[in-house]
N, C-alpha and C positions, 0 to 999 in steps of 0.2 A: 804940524801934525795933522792929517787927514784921517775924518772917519767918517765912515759910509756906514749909512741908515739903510736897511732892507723890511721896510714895511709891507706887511701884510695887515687883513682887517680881522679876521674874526675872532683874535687874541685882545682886541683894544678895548680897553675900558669903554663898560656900557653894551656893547654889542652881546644881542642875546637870543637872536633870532635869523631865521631863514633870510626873513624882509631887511635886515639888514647890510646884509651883503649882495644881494641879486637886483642890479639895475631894474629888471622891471616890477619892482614892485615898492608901496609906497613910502614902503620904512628908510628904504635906502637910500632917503636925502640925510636923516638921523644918522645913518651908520657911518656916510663920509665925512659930517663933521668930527665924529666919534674920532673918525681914525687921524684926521687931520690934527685936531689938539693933543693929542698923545706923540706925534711926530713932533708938533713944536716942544712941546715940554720935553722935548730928548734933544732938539736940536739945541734947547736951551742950556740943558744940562753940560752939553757936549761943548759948547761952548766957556761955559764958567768951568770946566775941567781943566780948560786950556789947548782945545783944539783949534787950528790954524785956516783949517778948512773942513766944511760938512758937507756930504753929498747927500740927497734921499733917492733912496728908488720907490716908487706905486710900485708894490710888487703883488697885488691883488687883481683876478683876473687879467682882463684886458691892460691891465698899469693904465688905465685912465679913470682912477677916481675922485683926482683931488685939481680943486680948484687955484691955482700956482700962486693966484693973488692972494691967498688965505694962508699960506706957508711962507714961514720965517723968511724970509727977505735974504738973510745972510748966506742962507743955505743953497746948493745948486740941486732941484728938483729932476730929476728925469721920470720922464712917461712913456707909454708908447711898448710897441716890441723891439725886442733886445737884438734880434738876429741870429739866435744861438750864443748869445752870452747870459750868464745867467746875472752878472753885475757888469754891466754897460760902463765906461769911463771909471776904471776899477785898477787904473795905475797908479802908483804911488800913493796909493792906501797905505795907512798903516793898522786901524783896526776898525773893525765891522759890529753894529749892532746889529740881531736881528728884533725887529720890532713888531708887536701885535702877533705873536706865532701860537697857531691851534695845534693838537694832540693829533698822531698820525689815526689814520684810518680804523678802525675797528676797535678803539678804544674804551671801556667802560665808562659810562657817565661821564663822557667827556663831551663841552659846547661846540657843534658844528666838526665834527670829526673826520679827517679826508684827508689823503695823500694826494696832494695836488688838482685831482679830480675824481667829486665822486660819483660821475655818471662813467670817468671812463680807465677808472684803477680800484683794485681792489688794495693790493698791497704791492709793495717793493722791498726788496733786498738791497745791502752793501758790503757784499763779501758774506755771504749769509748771515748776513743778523736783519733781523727787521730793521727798517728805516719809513720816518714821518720825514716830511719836510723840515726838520729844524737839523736831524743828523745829515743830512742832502747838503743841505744850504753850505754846513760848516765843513765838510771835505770839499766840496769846491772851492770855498775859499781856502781853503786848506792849500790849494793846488798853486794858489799862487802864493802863498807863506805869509797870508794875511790869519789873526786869531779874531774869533770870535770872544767879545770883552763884554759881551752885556744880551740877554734874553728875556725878551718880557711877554706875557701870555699870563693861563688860567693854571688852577695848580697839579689838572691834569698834564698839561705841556711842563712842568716844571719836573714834576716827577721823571717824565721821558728826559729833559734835557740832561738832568742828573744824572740819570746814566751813561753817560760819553762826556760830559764835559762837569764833572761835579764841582772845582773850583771857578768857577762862574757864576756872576752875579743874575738872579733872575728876580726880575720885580714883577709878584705877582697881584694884577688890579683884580682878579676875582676867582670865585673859585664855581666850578660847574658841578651838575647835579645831574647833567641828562644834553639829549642832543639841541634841548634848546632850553635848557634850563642853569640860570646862573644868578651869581649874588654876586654886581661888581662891588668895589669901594665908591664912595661918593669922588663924584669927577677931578675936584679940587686937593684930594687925599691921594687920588692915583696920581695925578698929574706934580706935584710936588715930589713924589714918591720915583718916578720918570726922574725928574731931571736932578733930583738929589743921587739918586744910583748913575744916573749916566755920567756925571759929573766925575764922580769917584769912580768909574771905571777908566773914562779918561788918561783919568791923571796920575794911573796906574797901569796903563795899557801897556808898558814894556813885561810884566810879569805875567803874562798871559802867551800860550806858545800854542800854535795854527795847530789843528785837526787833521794829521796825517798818516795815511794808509800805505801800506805795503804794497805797489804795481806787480804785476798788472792787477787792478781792482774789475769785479765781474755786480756789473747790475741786474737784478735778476726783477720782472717785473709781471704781475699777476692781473689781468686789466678783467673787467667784470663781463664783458662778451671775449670770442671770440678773436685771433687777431690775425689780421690778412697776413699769410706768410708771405706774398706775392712781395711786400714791400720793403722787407725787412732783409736786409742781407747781412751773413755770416753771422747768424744768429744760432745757438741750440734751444732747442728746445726736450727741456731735462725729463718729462712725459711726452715719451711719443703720440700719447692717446690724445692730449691735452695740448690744443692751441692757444690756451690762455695765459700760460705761462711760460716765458722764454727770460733767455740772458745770453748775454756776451762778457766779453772782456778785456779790455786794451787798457792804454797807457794814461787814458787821459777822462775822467769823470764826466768832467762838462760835455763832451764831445757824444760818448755814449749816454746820459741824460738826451740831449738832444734828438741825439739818432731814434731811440727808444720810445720815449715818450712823446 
């Protein structure tokens, strides 16, 4: 049985600030071990569930934040860019965490708040409903009829994951108060708490069924400047006044994510 880890940082216990997720600045040697031990206590979990194989993805910025010698052994790490996949060596999965995941863009008192980027998205649709990164993640995995079995984040992202996927387990290490303001659990409480739930998702993963949309699906995407229309083909754009917001729609999610964003 194979499960693939899609970590992100600024849902990981401990992280609580700007400096910890932005290379250049000094917090962010703190933030990647943050995100590293919460990876292991899931790979760990994942493991005593009875998985056969674990994958992790860096899926934060650039995917190179973690130091390979520092992550469980057992597991097979990828870094790097994907090339328009959004999960790189994503065959013969059978279920997905996603891990460390933040509350989409423009959310109330929510830690570090942003739809993928917040210099260069305001918001995003899928099939008109608002979508963060955690409703994204799970219709593409959706596409390949892999479920999402386990989300852990703050308990602003918990409320969002509720809605779309309310039978899901979500283990929440802290709860936010603001764009940099949060109260994790002590490290040793979340990280137990990690690989106790990942465990039991596990070894339960057959009662869990993929995140699937009705095609053609239309992403519709609000970027906070303007956007070259030059670049963009067969795109509408639903205000003609307004080159901020545009969508399309085809047959295949990942493909238009790519194209798009």
């Amino acid at each position: 049985m194979k499960v693939y880890i899609f970590a992100d940082m600024e849902g990981c216990t401990g992280i609580g600030c700007r400096g910890h997720v932005l290379k250049d600045q000094p917090e962010y040697p703190d933030g990647c071990k943050f995100m590293t031990d919460d990876i292991n206590a899931c790979i760990e979990g994942c493991f005593l569930g009875g998985a056969d194989e674990v994958t992790v993805r860096d899926g934060h910025g650039s995917g190179m934040n973690l130091n390979p010698a520092e992550i469980d052994s057992r597991a097979k790490l990828f870094q790097g860019a994907s090339r328009g996949m959004r999960y790189p060596e994503f065959e013969d999965t059978d279920a997905l965490i996603l891990l460390g995941y933040h509350a989409m863009a423009g959310t109330p008192a929510a830690l570090l708040e942003h739809t993928y980027s917040s210099k260069s998205y305001q918001n995003l649709w899928l099939n008109g409903v608002k979508a963060g990164e955690a409703l994204l993640d799970t219709a593409i995995a959706g596409e390949y009829g892999v479920p999402v079995i386990m989300v852990s984040g703050d308990d602003k992202t918990r409320a969002e994951v509720a809605g779309f996927m309310p039978g899901v387990p979500f283990c929440q290490v802290k709860t936010s108060s603001g764009l940099e303001k949060s109260d994790s659990l002590p490290f040793d409480q979340a990280h137990a708490m990690i690989a106790d739930m990942a465990a039991g998702a596990v070894k339960h993963w057959r009662e869990f069924q993929p995140l699937q949309f009705r095609y053609p699906v239309t992403l519709r995407v609000e970027r906070i400047e303007r956007a070259q229309r030059e670049g963009l083909t067969g795109v509408h754009y639903p205000d003609p006044t307004d080159c901020r917001v545009y969508e399309k729609s085809g047959s295949n999610l990942e493909e238009l994510f790519y194209e798009l964003l």
